[in-house]
C-alpha positions in Angstrom: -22.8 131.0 178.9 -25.2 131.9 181.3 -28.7 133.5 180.2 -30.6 136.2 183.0 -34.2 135.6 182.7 -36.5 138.4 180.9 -37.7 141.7 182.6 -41.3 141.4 183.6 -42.1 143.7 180.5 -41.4 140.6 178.6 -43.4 137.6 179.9 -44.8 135.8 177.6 -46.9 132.5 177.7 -45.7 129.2 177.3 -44.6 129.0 173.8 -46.1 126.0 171.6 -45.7 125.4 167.7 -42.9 126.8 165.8 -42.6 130.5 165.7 -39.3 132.3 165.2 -36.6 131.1 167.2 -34.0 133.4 165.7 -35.7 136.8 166.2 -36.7 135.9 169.6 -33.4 134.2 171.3 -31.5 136.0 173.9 -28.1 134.3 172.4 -25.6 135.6 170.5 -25.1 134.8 166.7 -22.2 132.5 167.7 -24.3 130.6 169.9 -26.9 130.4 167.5 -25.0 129.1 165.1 -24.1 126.2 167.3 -27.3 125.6 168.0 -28.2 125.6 164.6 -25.2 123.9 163.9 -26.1 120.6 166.2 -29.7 120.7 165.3 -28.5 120.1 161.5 -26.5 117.0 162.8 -29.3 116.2 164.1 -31.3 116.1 161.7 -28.3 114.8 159.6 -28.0 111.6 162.2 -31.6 111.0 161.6 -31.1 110.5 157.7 -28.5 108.5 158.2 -30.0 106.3 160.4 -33.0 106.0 157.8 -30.5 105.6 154.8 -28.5 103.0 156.7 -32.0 100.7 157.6 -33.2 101.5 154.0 -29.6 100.0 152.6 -28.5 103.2 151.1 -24.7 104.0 150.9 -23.6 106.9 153.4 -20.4 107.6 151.1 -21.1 111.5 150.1 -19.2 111.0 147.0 -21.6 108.1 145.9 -24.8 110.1 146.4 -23.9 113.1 145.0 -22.4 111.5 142.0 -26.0 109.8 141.6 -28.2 112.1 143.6 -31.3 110.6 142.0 -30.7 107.0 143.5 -29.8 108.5 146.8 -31.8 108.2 149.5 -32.4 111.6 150.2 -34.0 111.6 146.8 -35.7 108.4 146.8 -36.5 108.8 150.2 -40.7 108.1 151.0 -41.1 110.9 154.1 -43.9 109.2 155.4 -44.2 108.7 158.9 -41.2 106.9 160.4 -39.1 109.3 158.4 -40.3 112.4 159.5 -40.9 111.0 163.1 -37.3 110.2 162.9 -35.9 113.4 161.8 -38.3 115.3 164.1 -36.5 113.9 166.8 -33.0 113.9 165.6 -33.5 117.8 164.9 -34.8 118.1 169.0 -32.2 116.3 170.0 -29.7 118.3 168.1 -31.2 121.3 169.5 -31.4 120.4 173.1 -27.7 119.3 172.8 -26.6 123.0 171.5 -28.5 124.6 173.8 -27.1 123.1 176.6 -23.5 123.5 175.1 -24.2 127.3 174.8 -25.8 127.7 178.4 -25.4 126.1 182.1 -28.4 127.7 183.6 -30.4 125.0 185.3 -33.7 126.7 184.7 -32.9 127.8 180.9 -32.1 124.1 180.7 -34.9 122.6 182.3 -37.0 124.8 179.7 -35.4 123.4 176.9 -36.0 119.9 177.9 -40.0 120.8 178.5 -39.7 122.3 174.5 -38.0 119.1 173.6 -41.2 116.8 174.4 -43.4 119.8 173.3 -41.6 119.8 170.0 -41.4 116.2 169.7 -45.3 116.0 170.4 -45.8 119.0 167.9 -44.4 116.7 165.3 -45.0 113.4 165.7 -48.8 113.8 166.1 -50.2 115.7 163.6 -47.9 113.4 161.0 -50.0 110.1 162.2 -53.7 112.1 161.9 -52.4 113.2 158.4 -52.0 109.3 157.6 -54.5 107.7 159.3 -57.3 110.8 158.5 -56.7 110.3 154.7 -56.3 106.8 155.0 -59.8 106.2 157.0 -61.5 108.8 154.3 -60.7 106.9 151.5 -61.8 103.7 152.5 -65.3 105.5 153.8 -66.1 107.5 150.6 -65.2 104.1 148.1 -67.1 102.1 150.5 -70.2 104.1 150.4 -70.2 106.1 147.0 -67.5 104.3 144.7 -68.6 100.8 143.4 -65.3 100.0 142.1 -62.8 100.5 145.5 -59.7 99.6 143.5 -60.5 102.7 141.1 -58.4 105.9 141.5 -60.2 108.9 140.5 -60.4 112.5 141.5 -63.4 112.1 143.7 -61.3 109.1 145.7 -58.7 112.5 146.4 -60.8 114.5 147.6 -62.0 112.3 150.1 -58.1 111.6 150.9 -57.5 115.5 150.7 -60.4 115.9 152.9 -59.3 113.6 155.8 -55.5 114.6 155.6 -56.6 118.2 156.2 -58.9 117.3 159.0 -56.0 115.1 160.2 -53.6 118.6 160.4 -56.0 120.2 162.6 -57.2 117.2 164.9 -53.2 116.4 165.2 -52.2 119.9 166.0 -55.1 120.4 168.5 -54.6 117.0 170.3 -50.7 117.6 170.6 -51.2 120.7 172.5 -53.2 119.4 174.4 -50.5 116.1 175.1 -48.0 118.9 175.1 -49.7 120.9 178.0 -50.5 117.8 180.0 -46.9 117.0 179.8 -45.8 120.5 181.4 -48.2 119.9 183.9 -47.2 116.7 185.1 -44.1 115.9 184.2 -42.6 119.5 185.1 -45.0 120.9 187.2 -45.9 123.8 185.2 -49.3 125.2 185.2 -51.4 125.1 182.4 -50.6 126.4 178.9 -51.8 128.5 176.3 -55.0 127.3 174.0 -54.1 126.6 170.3 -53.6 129.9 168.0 -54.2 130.1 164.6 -50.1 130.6 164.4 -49.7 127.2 165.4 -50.5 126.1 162.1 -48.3 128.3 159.9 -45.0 126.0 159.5 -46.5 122.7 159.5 -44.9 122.6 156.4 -44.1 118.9 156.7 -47.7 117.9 157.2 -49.0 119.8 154.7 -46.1 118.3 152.2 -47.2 114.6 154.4 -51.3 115.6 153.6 -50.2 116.4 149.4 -48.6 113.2 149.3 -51.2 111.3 150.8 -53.2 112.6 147.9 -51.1 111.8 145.4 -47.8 110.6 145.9 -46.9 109.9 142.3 -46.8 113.7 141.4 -43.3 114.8 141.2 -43.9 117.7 142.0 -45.4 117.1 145.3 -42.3 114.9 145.8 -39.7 117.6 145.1 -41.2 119.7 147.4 -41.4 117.0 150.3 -37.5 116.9 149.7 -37.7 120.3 151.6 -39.2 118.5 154.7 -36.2 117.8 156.8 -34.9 121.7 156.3 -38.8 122.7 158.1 -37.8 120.2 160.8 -35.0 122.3 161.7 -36.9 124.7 162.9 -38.3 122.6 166.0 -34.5 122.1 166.9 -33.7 125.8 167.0 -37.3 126.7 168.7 -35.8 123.9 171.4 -32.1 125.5 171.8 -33.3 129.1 171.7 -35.9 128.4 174.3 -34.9 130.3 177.6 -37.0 130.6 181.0 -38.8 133.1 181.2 -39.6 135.7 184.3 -42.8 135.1 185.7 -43.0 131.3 184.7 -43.0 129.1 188.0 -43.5 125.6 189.1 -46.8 124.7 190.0 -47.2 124.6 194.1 -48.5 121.2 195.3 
């Protein structure tokens, strides 16, 4: 189907981060549903891509019979993983959104969401890592005298750097993200980072826990929820429309 573009009364700026995708989409419920529907294959694809390279079975009834030695237990969500699934959940999302709408310019838009998104993902994860990692080598080098000890003061500097990771990762991806929409499609530049940006970065804060201390199972149970959060880049990606006032940039 093919989407109009807003009325003037509705302009908004470029949208970065995720925000609500359902409230805000000009489909219908059936064609949010698809779009929901690929960008769970997506991230479905993703896993089994993971599961596969891990040496995993793929037979449901072998990893529901023993969920705990399933991969989607077992499974680390460090990096590559959520890297992976990030992009299978994008992909998913571009791929409904163009099955639900032929308009060129709707189309275009969801391609420039799909980098966005990707972006929006991939770099805060690597901070997150590299932040905590690079703390905890700095505060054992110069305050610990034993590095191999683990101790509470050794997670704080980890909790320390993973935070600082979230922000410096979500800042420098917008600003990736924007550069992106300027050169690659012309667009003009976007919108500064908002505090909103932040609010469903669920799988870096579950990446940032972990890097604190990944033996907790609880911290584990709850990164299980991780590829669910990435859905919600796919759907911002399918859901996302052109919107009236929004032109290319004029060379």
């Amino acid at each position: 189907m093919n989407i109009s573009p807003t009325s003037s009364k509705d302009i908004k700026q470029p949208a970065f981060g995720h925000g609500n995708p359902w409230s805000d989409s000009p489909y219908s419920i059936k064609d949010r549903a698809i779009i929901a529907g690929t960008t769970a294959l997506g991230v479905a694809g993703g896993l089994a891509i993971l599961s596969k390279c891990a040496g995993y079975s793929l037979n449901p009834k072998k990893m529901f019979k023993n969920f705990k030695g399933s991969y989607l237990y077992k499974a680390p969500y460090d990096e590559k993983e959520i890297i992976t699934m990030g992009a299978g959940s994008c992909l998913g999302g571009l791929a409904g959104g163009y099955i639900v709408d032929k308009n060129p310019d709707n189309r275009k838009a969801k391609l420039r969401e799909t980098l966005m998104q990707i972006a929006n993902i991939s770099i805060p994860i690597i901070f997150v890592v590299r932040f905590a990692k690079g703390a905890k080598y700095l505060g054992q080098k110069f305050f610990e005298k034993n590095m191999k000890v683990e101790n509470y003061r050794t997670k704080v500097y980890k909790a320390t750097g993973a935070i600082a990771g979230i922000f410096a990762g979500v800042y420098l991806s917008n600003i990736i993200a924007n550069k992106i929409n300027e050169k690659i499609f012309k667009k003009g530049k976007g919108r500064p980072v908002q505090l909103s940006d932040f609010s469903a970065h669920l799988d870096d804060f579950c990446m940032a826990a972990r890097q604190i201390d990944e033996k907790n199972p609880l911290i584990h149970k709850v990164t299980m929820c991780i590829p669910l959060a990435l859905m919600v880049a796919g759907n911002e990606v399918g859901n996302k429309t052109h919107e009236a006032g929004e032109h290319e940039k004029k060379h």
